[in-house]
C-alpha positions in Angstrom: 7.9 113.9 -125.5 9.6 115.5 -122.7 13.5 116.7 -123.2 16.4 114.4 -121.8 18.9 113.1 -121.8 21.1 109.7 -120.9 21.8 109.0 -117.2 25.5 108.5 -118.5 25.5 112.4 -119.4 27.9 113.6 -116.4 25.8 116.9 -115.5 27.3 120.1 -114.3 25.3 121.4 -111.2 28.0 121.7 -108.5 26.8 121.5 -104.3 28.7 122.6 -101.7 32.1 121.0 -100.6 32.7 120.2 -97.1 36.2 119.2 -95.6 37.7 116.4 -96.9 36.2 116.8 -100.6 38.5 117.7 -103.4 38.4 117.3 -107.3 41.6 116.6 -107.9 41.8 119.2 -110.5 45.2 121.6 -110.1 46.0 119.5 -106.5 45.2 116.8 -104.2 43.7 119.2 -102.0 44.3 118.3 -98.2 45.0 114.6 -98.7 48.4 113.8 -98.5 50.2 110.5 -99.4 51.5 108.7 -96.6 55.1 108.4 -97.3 55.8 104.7 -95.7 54.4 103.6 -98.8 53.8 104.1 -102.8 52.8 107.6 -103.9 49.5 108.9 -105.3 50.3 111.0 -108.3 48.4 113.9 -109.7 47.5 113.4 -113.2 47.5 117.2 -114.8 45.6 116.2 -117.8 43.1 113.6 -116.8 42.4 115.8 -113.3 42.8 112.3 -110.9 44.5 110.5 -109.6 46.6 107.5 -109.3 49.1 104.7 -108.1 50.0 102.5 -110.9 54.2 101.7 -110.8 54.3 98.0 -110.7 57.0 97.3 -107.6 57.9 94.0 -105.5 54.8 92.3 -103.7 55.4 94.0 -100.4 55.8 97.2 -101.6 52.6 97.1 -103.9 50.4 99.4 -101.7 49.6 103.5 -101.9 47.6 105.3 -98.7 45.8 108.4 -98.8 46.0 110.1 -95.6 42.7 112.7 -95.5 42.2 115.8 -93.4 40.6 115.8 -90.0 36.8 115.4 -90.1 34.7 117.0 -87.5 31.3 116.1 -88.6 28.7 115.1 -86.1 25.9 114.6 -88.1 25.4 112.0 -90.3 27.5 112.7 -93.9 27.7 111.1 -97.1 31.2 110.0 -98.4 31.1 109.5 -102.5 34.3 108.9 -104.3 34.4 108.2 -108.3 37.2 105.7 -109.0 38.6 103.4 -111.6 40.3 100.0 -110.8 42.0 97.9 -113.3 43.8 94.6 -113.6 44.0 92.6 -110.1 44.4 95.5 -107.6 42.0 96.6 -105.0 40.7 100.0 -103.2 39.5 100.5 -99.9 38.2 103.2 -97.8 39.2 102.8 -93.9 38.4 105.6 -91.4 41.0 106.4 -88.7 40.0 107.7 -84.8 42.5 108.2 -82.4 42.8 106.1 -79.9 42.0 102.8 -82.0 45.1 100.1 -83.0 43.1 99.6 -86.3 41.9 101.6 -88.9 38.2 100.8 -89.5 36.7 99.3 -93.1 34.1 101.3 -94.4 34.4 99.8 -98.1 36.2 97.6 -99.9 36.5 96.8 -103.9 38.6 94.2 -105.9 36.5 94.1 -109.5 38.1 95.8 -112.3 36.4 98.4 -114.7 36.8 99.4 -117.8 34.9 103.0 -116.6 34.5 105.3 -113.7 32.4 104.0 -110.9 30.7 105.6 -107.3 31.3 104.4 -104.5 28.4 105.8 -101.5 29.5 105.4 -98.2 27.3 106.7 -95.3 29.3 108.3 -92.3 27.3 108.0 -89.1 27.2 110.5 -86.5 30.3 111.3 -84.7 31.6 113.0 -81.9 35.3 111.9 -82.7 37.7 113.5 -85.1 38.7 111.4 -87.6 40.3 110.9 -90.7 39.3 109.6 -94.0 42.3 106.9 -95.1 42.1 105.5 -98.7 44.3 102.3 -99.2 44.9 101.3 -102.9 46.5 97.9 -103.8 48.4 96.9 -107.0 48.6 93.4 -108.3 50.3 91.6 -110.6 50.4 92.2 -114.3 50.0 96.1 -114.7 47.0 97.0 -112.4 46.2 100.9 -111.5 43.9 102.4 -109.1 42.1 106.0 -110.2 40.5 108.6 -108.0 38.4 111.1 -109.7 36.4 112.8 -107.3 35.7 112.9 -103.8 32.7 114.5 -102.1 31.7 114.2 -98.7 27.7 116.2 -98.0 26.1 117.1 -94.7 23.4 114.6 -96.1 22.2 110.5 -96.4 23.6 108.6 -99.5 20.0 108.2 -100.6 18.5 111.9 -100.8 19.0 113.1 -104.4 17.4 116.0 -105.8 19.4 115.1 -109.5 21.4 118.5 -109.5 24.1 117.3 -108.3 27.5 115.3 -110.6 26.6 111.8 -111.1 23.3 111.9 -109.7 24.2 111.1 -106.1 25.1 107.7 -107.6 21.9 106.6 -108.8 21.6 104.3 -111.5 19.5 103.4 -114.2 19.3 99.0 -114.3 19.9 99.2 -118.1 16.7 98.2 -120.5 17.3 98.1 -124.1 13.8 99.8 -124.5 12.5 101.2 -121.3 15.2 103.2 -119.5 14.9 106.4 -116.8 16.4 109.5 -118.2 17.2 113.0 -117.0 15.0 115.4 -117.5 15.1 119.5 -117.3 13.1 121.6 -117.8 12.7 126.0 -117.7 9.2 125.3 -117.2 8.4 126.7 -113.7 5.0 125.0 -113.5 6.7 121.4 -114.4 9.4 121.9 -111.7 9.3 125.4 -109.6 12.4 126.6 -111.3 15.3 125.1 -113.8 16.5 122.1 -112.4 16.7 118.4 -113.1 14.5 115.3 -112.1 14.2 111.5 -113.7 11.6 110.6 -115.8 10.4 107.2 -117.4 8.3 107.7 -120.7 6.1 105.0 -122.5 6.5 106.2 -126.1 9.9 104.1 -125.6 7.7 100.7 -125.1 8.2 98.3 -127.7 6.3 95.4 -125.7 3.9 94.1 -123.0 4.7 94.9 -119.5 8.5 96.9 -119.8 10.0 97.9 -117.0 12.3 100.6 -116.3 14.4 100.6 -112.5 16.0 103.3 -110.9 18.3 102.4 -108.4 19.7 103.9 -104.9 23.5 103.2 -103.8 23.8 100.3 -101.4 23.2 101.3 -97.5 26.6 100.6 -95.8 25.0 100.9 -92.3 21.5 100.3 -90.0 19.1 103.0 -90.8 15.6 103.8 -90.1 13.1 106.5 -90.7 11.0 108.4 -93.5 11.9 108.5 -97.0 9.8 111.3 -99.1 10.1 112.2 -102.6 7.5 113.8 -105.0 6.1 112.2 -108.3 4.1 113.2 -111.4 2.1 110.6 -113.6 0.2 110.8 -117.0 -1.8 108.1 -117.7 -1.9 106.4 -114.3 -4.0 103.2 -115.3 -1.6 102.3 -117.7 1.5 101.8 -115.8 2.5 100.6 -112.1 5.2 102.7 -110.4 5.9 101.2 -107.1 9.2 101.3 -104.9 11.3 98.5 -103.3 13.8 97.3 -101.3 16.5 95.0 -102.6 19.3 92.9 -100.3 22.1 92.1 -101.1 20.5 88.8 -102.2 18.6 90.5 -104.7 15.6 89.5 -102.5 12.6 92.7 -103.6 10.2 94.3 -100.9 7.8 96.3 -101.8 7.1 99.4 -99.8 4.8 101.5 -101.4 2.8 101.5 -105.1 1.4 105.0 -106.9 -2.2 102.6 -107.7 -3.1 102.3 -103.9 -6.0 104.9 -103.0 -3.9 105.4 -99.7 -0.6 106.3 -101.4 -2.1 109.5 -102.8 -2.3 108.4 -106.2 -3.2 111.3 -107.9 -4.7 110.7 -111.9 -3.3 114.2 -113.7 -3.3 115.7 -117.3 -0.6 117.2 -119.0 -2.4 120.6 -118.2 -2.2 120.2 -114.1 0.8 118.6 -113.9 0.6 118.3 -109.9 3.7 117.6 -107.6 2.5 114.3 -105.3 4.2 114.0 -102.5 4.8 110.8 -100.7 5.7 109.5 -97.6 7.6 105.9 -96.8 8.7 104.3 -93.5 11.9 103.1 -94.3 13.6 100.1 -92.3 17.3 99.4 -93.4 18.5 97.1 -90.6 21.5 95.5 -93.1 22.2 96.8 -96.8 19.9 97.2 -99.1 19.0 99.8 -102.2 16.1 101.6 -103.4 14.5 100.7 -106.6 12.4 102.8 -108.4 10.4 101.0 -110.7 8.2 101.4 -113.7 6.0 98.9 -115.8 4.2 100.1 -118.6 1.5 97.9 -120.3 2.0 99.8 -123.3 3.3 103.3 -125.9 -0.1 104.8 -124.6 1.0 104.0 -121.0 2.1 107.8 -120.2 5.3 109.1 -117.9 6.4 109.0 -114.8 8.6 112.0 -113.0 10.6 111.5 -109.8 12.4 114.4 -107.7 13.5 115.3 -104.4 14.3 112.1 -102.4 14.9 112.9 -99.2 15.2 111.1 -95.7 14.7 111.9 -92.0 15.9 109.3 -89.3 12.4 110.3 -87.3 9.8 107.7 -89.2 6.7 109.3 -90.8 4.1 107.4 -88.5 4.3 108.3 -85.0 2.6 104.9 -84.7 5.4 102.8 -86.6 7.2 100.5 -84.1 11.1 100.5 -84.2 13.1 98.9 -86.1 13.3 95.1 -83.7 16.3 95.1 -81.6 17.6 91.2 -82.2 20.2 90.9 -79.5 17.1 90.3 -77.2 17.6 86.7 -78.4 21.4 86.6 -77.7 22.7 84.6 -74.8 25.4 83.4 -73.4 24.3 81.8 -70.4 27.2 83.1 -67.9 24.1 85.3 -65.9 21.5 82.9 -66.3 19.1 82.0 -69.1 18.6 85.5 -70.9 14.8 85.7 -72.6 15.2 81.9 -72.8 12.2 79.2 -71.1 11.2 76.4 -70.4 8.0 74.6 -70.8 7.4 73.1 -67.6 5.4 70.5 -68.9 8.7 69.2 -70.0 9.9 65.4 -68.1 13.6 66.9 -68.2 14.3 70.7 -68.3 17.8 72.0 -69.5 20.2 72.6 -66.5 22.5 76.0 -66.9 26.0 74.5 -65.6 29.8 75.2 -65.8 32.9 73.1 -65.7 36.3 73.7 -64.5 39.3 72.9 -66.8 40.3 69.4 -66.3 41.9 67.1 -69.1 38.5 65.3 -69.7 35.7 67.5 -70.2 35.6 70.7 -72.4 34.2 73.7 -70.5 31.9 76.6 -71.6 32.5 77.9 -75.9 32.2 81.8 -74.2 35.1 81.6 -71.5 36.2 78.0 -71.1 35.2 78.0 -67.7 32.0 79.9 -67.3 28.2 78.6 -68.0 26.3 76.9 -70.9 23.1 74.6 -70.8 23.2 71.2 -70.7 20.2 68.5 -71.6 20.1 65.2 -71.0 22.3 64.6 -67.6 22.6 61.7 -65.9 20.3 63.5 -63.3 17.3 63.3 -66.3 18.5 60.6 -68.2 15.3 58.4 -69.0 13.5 56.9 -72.4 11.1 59.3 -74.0 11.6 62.7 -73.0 12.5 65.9 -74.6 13.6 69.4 -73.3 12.5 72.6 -74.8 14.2 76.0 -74.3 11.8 78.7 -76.2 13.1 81.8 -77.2 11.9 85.3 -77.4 9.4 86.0 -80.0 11.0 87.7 -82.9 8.8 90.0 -85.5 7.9 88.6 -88.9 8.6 90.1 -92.5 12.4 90.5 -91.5 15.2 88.1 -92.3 17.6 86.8 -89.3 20.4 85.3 -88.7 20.9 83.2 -85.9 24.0 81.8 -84.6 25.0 79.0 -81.5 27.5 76.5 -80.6 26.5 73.4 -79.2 28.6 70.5 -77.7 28.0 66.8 -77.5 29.1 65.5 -73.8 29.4 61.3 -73.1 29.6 57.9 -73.7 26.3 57.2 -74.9 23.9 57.9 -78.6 24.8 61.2 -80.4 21.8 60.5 -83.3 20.0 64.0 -83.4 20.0 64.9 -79.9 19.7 68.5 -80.6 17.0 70.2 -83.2 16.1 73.3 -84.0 12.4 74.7 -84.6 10.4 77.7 -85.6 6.9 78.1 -83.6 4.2 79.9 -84.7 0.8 81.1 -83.4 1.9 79.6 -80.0 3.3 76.2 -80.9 0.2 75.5 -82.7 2.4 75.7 -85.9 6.1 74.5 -86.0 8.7 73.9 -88.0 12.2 72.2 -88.3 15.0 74.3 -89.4 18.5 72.4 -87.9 18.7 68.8 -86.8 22.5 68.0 -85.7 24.5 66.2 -87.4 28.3 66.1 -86.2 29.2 63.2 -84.1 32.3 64.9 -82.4 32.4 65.0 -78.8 34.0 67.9 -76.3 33.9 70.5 -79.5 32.3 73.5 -79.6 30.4 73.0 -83.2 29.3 76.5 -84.9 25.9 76.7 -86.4 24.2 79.2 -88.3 21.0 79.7 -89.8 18.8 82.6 -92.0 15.8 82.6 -91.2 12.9 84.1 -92.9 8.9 83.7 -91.8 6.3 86.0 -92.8 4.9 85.4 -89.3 5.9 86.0 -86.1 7.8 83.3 -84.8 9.7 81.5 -82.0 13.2 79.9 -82.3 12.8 76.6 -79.6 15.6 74.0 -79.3 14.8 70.8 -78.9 16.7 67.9 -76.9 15.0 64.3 -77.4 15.9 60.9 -76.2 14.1 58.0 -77.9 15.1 55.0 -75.5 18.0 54.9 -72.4 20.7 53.6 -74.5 20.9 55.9 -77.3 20.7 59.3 -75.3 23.6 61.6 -75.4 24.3 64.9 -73.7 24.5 68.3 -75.3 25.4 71.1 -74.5 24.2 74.7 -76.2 26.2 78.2 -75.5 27.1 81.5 -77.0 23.3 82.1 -78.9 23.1 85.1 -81.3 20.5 86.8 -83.2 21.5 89.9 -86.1 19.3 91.2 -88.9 20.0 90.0 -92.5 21.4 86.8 -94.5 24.1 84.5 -92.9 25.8 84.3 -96.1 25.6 88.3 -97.1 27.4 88.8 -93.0 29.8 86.4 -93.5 31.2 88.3 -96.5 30.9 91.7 -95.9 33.4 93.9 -94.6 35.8 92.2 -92.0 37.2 94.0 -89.0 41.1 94.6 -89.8 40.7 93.9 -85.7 39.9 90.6 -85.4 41.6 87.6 -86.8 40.1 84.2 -86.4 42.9 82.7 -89.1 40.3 81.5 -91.4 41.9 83.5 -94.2 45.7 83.6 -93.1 47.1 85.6 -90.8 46.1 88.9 -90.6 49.2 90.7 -91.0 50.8 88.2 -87.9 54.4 87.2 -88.6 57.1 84.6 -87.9 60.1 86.6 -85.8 63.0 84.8 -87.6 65.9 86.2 -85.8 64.2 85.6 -82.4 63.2 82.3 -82.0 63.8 78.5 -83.0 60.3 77.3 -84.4 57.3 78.9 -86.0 53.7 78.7 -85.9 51.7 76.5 -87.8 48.2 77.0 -89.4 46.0 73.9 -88.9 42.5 72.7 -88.9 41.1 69.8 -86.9 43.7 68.0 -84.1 47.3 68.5 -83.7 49.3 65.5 -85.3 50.3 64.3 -81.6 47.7 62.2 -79.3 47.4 63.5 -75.9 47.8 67.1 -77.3 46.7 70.0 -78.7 42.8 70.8 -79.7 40.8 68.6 -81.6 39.3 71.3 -83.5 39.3 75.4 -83.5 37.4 78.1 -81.1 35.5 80.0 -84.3 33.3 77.1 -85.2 34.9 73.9 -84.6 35.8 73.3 -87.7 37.9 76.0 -89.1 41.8 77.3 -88.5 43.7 78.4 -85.2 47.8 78.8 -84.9 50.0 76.3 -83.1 53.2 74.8 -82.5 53.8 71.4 -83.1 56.0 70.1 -80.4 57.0 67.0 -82.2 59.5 69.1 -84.4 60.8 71.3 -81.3 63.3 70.5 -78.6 62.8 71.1 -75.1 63.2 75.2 -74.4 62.4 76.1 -78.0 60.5 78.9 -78.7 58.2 80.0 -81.4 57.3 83.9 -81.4 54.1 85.7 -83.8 54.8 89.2 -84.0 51.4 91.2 -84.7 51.4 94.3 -87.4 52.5 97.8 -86.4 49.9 99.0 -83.8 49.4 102.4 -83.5 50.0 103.4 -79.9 47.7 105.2 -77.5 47.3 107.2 -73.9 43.8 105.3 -73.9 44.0 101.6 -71.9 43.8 99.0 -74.9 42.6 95.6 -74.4 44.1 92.1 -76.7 41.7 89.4 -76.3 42.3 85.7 -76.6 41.7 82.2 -77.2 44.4 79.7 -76.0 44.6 76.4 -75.8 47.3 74.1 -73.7 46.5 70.8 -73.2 49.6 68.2 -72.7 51.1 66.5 -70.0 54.7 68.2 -71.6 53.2 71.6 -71.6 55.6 74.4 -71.9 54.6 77.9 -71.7 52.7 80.9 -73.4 53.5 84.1 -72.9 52.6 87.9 -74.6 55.2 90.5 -74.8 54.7 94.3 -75.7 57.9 95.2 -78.1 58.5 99.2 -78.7 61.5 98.4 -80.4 63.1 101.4 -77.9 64.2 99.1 -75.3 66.9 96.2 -75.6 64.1 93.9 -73.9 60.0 93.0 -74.5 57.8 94.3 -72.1 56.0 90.7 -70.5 52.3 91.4 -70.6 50.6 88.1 -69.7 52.0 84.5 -69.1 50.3 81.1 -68.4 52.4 77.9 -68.1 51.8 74.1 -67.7 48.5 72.3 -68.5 45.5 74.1 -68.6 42.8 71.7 -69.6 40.9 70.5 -73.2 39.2 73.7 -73.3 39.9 77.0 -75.5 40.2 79.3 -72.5 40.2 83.1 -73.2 43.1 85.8 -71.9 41.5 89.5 -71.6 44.7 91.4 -71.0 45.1 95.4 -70.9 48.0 97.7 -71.7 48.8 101.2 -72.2 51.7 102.0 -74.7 51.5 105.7 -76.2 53.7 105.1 -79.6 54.0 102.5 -82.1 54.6 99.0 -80.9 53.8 95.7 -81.6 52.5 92.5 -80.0 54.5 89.1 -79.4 52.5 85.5 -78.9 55.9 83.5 -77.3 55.3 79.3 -77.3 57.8 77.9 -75.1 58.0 73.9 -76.0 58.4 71.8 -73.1 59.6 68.6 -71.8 57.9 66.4 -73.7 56.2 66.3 -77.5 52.9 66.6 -75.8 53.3 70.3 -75.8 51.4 71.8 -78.8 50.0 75.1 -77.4 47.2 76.9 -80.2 45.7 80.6 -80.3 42.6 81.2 -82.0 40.2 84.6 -82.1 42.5 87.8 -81.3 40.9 90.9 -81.0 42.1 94.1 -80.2 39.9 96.4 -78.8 40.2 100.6 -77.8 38.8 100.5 -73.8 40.0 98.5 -70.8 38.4 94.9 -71.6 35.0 93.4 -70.3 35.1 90.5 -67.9 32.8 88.6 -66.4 32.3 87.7 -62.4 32.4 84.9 -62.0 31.6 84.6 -58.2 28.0 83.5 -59.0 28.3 80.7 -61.3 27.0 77.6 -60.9 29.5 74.9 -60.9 29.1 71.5 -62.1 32.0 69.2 -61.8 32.5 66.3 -63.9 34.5 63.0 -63.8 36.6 62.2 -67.1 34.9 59.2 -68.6 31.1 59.3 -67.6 28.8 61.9 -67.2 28.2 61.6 -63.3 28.0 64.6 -61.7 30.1 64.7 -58.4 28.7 67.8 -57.5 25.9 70.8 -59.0 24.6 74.3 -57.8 21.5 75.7 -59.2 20.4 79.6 -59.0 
C-alpha cells in the first residue's frame, strides 16, 4: 500500500510569493486597513487576521486596502478565511478610473473551519488593487484571514506541493477517499514531491467511488488541460474526468479505458508516467472532478500529478469556444442574424414609435426600433410569422433572454411562442408560449436552454381567426452561455442597480427636500400616471414619487453612494419614466460637497410619454462626489415621475443614431398606422 496521508494534512512545500501575497505571520504585510471604517487586527498568536468588535449596524464593516498589482498575465488569487455567525466577506478589485469597485467573490455561509477561496485574475494592463470587504452581523459574527497567495498561474494547475493543495478537494467517501501521497522514490515521481492517489484496498463495496475536485472557475476560459496519471490494475476500475456547473450538471471529457486516451495497462515494476491531453471549454463556472470507481479491493490505484493549463487548446482542429452574442438583437440597425421565412402570409415588420400618451415605444431606448407581428397592415385569419435565429452549437447550455410587448384592442391568447428547430425545421420543439395579458409593457422572458443537437431558436406569431388576433411586439434579444438561474445569482455589479433588492446604497436627502422616493412594483396608485409596471422585466421594482402625498413645487431628491472621482469622462445611464398631464420635472445634479450649490447635469420636464425612456449623460468630476436624482411634483397629482436601471459606467456613454430608423406612428386607441418607413 502506498504511503499517505489525509488531504486535511496542511502540507509545508512553500511557492513563490508575488505582490499582494502575505501570511499574516509577524504583519499584514502591504495591506493596510482603510481607516473610514472598522480595523483588521493582527492576531500574534493565531498568525491572521480579523474584524470581530460588534458596533451599530452602519458601522459594522472592515476594508482591506491591498498593494498595487501590476500583473498582466493571467494570476491566481487564493485567500484561506474563516467566517462565523451572520457576517459576510468579499473580494472587490479596484482600477482607477472606475466609480465602483468590481466583485470578484462574495461569501455569507458560516464555518466552523478554514476555507479557500480561488479566484482567477485575468490579464491586465491596468494597475489595480486587491480590496477585501468584511461584514459583521448581528449576534457576535467574525471574519478571519489566514493566508493570501496570489501565483503567476490558473486556479486549476496543481502540482500538490504547494499549502492546501491549490484548493483541491477531496468529495468526502466514508470508504474510498483520494489521499496525498510522497514518495523519495525517483522512479515513482522524478524526485521527492507529492501527487494524489486513490487505492482499492480501501473498497468495502461494489462500484466506490472516490472524486477529486478543482476550485470553481470564476471567469470564461478555454484551452488545454494536461496532467499525468499512473494505473495498476486498469480493468478494474474507471478513472474518467468531468466537468460539473454550478447545477451539479457532470460532463464527461475524457476516460483512462478509451484506446484513444492513451490508456496505458502498467505493473508495479514499470510504473510509467501517462500523460494526457484535454480540450477544456469553461464558458461559465464549473470545476474539475477527478473521479475513481473501483469494482472492487483487487481493483488497483490510481496516481494523479501535474495539472496544468494553456489557454491555446490541444487540437489545432478544435473550434472555439461559440461566441453567443451572435444571437443578440436589439433591432435599432435592423434585424441582426434574425430571418424570415418568406413562405410566410405575414412577415414581422421592424418599426419604432415616438413617445405619445397611448402607445409604449421600443424596451431598448423608448423611442428607437423593435419588431412588430400582426399589424393592421397583415391582419388576416390563419397566418403565422416566423423570425429564425442564428444556429447555435449543441452540447452547450444557453440562456436566452427577450422582452416582448402586446399592442391593441383585439385577442392576446398565445400570440407569441417560442421554438427550438432542429435538422432544418424537420424537428421542432416548443419551449415558451405567452402568457401575460398586459398591454403596452415590456414583459421579460428568459429561458435555459439545453439540446444535444444543434439548434435554431424561431419565434412564432399565430392568428387563429380575425377577431382573436393581437399584436406583439419583440425587442432587446440576448443569448449568454450557462443556466438562467446560476446568472441570475451570481455576482452582481456594485454598478448597476435595477432596485429589485433595495437600493443599492441610494438615499433619501432629508435636509434637502420635502418628499422621498418610493419603492413600488406594478402601477402607481393614481390613474392617468406613472408606469404600469418596471423597465427590468415588467414585473419587478423601480423608484417613484407619488404625487398624491406632495404639493405643488415639492421635491424629492436620491442621493447615490460616495463615487470615487476621476480625470476619465464617466457616463450615468438611465431609465425614466414621466407620464401625467401634472408632470413636474426631473432633474440630475453632481454634488462635490465643495461648492454652496449642485452642479445641474441633465433636466427633462413636463410629459414625456407611457414609455420608460433612457438618459445617457456624461460628466467629468476628478474627486469624490456624489449623484442627485431631483423629482419636482407638479401642478397636479398626476405627476408620479419613476427611475429604473442606473448604471454607471468608466468611458463617455454609447448612443445610438438614430437618423436611420424607421418610424411608425400610431393613433392611441387602434392599431392603424398613420404612417410606416421600411429599410
Amino acid at each position: 500500500m502506498l504511503p499517505f496521508y489525509l488531504l486535511s494534512l496542511i502540507v509545508t512545500a512553500k511557492a513563490e510569493l508575488l505582490p499582494g501575497s502575505c501570511s499574516f505571520q509577524d504583519s499584514i504585510c502591504d495591506y493596510m486597513s482603510d481607516p473610514d471604517f472598522l480595523s483588521w487586527t493582527l492576531n500574534p498568536s493565531g498568525h491572521f487576521i480579523t474584524v470581530e468588535e460588534q458596533v451599530q449596524e452602519d458601522q459594522g464593516k472592515a476594508v482591506l486596502l491591498g498593494p498595487d498589482v501590476d500583473q498582466q498575465d493571467w494570476s491566481c488569487f487564493r485567500m484561506v478565511y474563516q467566517v462565523t455567525g451572520s457576517a459576510s466577506l468579499q473580494v472587490q478589485k479596484r482600477t482607477d478610473g472606475e466609480s465602483f469597485d468590481q466583485v470578484l467573490w462574495t461569501t455569507q455561509s458560516p464555518s466552523e473551519s478554514w476555507l479557500i477561496a480561488s479566484i482567477d485574475l485575468q490579464n491586465s494592463t491596468e494597475t489595480f488593487k486587491i480590496v477585501i470587504e468584511g461584514k459583521l452581523g448581528e449576534g457576535g459574527s467574525s471574519v478571519s484571514i489566514f493566508e493570501i497567495k496570489i501565483s503567476d498561474k490558473y486556479c486549476i494547475e496543481c502540482d500538490f506541493e504547494e499549502d492546501h493543495l491549490c484548493g483541491y478537494t477531496n468529495e468526502w467517501n466514508r470508504y474510498m477517499n483520494w489521499r496525498v501521497g510522497r514518495s523519495d522514490d525517483t522512479a515513482l515521481n522524478d524526485g521527492t514531491g507529492q501527487y494524489m492517489y486513490v487505492d482499492s484496498t480501501d473498497t468495502k463495496s461494489f462500484q466506490e467511488v472516490a472524486k477529486l475536485v478543482s476550485p470553481m472557475t470564476t471567469v470564461p476560459m478555454s484551452g488545454c488541460l494536461s496532467f499525468q496519471f499512473q494505473q495498476y490494475h486498469a480493468g478494474d476500475h474507471l478513472f474518467s474526468l468531468f466537468s460539473r456547473d454550478q447545477a451539479g450538471q457532470y460532463q464527461e471529457l475524457w476516460r483512462a479505458d478509451l484506446p484513444e486516451n492513451n490508456n496505458v495497462n502498467w505493473s508495479p515494476e514499470t510504473r510509467v508516467w501517462i500523460p494526457v491531453q484535454v480540450d477544456l471549454k469553461a464558458p461559465y463556472p464549473i470545476e474539475l472532478v477527478y473521479e475513481v470507481a473501483f469494482n472492487g479491493p483487487h481493483g488497483g490505484h490510481v496516481i494523479l500529478d501535474e495539472i496544468s493549463f494553456s489557454p491555446e487548446f490541444c487540437n489545432a482542429g478544435t473550434e472555439p469556444t461559440f461566441d453567443p452574442s451572435i444571437a443578440n438583437c436589439d433591432f435599432e440597425s435592423g434585424y441582426c442574424r434574425y430571418v424570415q421565412a418568406q413562405i410566410d402570409s405575414s412577415l414581422w415588420r421592424r418599426v419604432s414609435v415616438r413617445p405619445n400618451i397611448y402607445t409604449a415605444g421600443d424596451h431598448t431606448t423608448g423611442a428607437g426600433s423593435f419588431l412588430l407581428a400582426n399589424s393592421r397592415f397583415s391582419l388576416q385569419s390563419g397566418y403565422v410569422s416566423r423570425l429564425f435565429g442564428p444556429l447555435m452549437p449543441g452540447d452547450q447550455k444557453y440562456c436566452l433572454k427577450f422582452f416582448y410587448s402586446l399592442r391593441g384592442l383585439s385577442g392576446t391568447d398565445q400570440v407569441l411562442l417560442a421554438y427550438l428547430y432542429y435538422n432544418n425545421g424537420t424537428e421542432q420543439e416548443q419551449i415558451w408560449t405567452q402568457n401575460y395579458k398586459i398591454r403596452n409593457v415590456w414583459i421579460a422572458v428568459e429561458l435555459t436552454i439545453q439540446s444535444q443537437k444543434n439548434a435554431q431558436v424561431v419565434f412564432i406569431s399565430t392568428c387563429k381567426n380575425i377577431w382573436s388576433c393581437g399584436s406583439v411586439g419583440l425587442d432587446d434579444i440576448k443569448v449568454t452561455l450557462g443556466d438562467c438561474a446560476l446568472l441570475a445569482s451570481s455576482v452582481s455589479a456594485p454598478s448597476h442597480c435595477d432596485f429589485e433588492a433595495g437600493l443599492c446604497g441610494f438615499t433619501q436627502d432629508k435636509e434637502g427636500d420635502s418628499g422621498d422616493w418610493m419603492l413600488a412594483r406594478g402601477p402607481t396608485p393614481t390613474s392617468y400616471t406613472g408606469p404600469k409596471g418596471d423597465h427590468t422585466t415588467g414585473m419587478g421594482h423601480y423608484l417613484h414619487i407619488e404625487a398624491s402625498v406632495m404639493l405643488p413645487g415639492h421635491k424629492a431628491r436620491l442621493l447615490s453612494s460616495s463615487l470615487r472621482g476621476s480625470r476619465e469622462t464617466q457616463c450615468l445611464q438611465f431609465y425614466y419614466h414621466m407620464y401625467g398631464s401634472g408632470i413636474g420635472q426631473l432633474s440630475i445634479y453632481l454634488q462635490t460637497g465643495q461648492e454652496n450649490q449642485d452642479k445641474l447635469l441633465w433636466t427633462s420636464h413636463g410629459e414625456q410619454g407611457i414609455s420608460w425612456l433612457r438618459a445617457s449623460v456624461n460628466y467629468q468630476y476628478d474627486q469624490q462626489h456624489q449623484i442627485v436624482f431631483e423629482a419636482t411634483r407638479g401642478a397636479s397629482v398626476r405627476s408620479d415621475i419613476a427611475i429604473d436601471d442606473v448604471v454607471f459606467e468608466r468611458g463617455p456613454c454609447r448612443e445610438y443614431a438614430d437618423d436611420h430608423m424607421p418610424h411608425l406612428r400610431l393613433s392611441g386607441n387602434n392599431n392603424d398606422i398613420q404612417s410606416m418607413n421600411f429599410k
